[in-house]
N, C-alpha and C positions, 0 to 999 in steps of 0.2 A: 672456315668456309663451309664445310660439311652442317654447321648446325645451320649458317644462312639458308642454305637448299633447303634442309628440314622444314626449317620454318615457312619458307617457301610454299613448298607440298602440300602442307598441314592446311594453309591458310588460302591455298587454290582447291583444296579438295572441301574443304569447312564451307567455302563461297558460293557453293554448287545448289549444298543446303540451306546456308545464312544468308542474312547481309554482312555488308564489310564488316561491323561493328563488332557482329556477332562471331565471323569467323577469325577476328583479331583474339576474341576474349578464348574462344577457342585455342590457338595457339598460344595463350596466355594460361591456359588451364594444361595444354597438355606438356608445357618445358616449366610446368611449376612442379606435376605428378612426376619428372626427371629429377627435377633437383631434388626431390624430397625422398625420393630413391636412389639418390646418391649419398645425399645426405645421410639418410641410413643405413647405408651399407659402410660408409666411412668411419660414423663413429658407433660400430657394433662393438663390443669387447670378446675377444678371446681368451677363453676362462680355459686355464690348465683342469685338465682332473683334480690333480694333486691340492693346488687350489681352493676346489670347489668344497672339499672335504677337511680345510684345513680350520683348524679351532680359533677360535679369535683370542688377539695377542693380550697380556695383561700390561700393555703399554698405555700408560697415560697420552692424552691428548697432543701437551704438549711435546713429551720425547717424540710422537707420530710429525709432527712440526716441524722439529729440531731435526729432524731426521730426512725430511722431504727437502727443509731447507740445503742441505748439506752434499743432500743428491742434486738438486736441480737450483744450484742459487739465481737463475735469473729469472724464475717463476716465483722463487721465494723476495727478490727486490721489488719484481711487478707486482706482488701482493700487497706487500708492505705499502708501494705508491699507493695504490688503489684505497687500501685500506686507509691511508693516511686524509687521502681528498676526500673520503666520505667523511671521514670525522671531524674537516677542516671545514667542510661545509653543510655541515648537521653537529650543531655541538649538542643536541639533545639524546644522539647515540653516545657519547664519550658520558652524558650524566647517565646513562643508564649502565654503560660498562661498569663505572666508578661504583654507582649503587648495588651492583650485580657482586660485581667480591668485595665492598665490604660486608654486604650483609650477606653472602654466601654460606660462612659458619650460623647463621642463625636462622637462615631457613630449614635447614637439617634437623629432620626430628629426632627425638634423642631415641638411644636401643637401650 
């Protein structure tokens, strides 16, 4: 109810200056600059000290996988779907995965 009044406000006080049109787009600009600041206030991350300083892990990719999976399987099943429907419907991602590790060892130049 509080955001209808807002809006309200926004688009009797914009009407004063605009036309309707232009005080609609108005209130469409200013609960877009809300959400977008909420938006980022939501998904900011809180980084420990300890964290920020800490060394990166000599973990392969996939133990990092195996291990997200393990913690969180129902992000690890919705991956998998996701993953699956793209590849079910683009098979030319699934030739390039194919190609990508067979020839994996031969892309490596040699020491």
């Amino acid at each position: 109810m509080c955001v209808v009044a807002l809006s309200f406000a926004v688009y009797a006080l914009a009407d004063i200056w605009l036309s309707p049109a232009g005080a609609a787009a108005v209130v469409a600009a200013v609960f877009a600059l809300i959400a977008v600041g909420g938006a980022a206030m939501a998904t900011r991350k809180a980084v420990p000290k300890a964290a920020m300083k800490a060394k990166p892990s000599d973990e392969s990719i996939l133990d990092k996988v195996m291990g997200l999976a393990k913690e969180r399987p129902l992000v690890a099943v919705a991956a998998a779907t996701v993953a699956g429907v793209v590849l079910f419907r683009n098979p030319a991602v699934v030739a390039a995965v194919v190609t990508a590790f067979v020839s994996g060892g031969a892309a490596k130049g040699r020491k």
